[in-house]
C-alpha positions in Angstrom: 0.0 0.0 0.0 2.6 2.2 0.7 4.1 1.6 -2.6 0.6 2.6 -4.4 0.7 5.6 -2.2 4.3 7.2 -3.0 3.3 6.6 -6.5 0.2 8.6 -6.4 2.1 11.5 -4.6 4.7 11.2 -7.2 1.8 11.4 -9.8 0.6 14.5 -8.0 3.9 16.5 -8.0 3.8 16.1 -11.5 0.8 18.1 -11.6 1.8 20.8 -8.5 5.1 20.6 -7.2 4.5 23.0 -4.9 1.5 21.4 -2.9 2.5 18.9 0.1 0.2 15.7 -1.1 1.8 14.1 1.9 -0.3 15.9 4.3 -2.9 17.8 2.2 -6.3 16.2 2.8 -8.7 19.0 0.8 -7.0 18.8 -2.6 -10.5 19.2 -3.9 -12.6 21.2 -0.9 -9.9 23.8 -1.2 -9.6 24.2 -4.9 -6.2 22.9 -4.7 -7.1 20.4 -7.7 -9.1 21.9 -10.6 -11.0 20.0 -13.0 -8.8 19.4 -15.6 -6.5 18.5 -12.6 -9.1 15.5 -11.9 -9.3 14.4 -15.4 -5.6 14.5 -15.9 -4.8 12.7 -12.5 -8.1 9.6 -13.4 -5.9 9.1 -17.1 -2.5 8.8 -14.6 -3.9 6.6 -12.4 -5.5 4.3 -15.1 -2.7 4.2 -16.5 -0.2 3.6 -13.8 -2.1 1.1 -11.9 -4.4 -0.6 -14.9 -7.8 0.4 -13.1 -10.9 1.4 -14.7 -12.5 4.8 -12.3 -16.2 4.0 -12.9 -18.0 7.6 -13.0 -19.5 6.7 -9.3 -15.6 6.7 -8.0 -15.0 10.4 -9.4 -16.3 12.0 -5.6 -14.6 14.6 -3.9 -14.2 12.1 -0.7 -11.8 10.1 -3.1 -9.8 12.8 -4.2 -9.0 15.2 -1.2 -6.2 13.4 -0.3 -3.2 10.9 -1.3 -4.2 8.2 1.2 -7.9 8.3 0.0 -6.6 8.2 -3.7 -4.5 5.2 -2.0 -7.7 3.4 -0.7 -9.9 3.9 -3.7 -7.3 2.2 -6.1 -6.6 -0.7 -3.4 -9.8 -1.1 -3.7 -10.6 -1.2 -7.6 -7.4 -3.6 -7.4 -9.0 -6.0 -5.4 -12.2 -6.1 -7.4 
């Protein structure tokens, strides 16, 4: 898991190097993520991890923060 999770933070650098994704947990309840962010970050992690995000995964409770990034794609793994 923690291997999942220091990808996805190294995914989310790419897209704001300036943001600390290790500690940030309102990446979308604070704007920090835009929307082109979102669709940029579902084609990355689709990618990365060869996971389909069904349209009832794309929530702001799954994107606020790396670690619930990291649970979401856990769990589309183990489906």
């Amino acid at each position: 898991m923690n291997e999942i999770r220091g990808t996805i933070i190294e995914i989310l650098q790419d897209l704001h190097e300036d943001v600390d994704f290790e500690n940030e947990t309102r990446l979308i309840d604070d704007k920090i993520l835009d929307s082109f962010d979102i669709v940029t970050l579902i084609s990355e992690l689709s990618n990365e991890f060869d996971v389909t995000i069904p349209a009832d995964k794309i929530i702001p409770e799954n994107f606020n923060s790396a670690d619930a990034l990291t649970k979401m794609i856990t769990e589309l793994e183990d489906e």
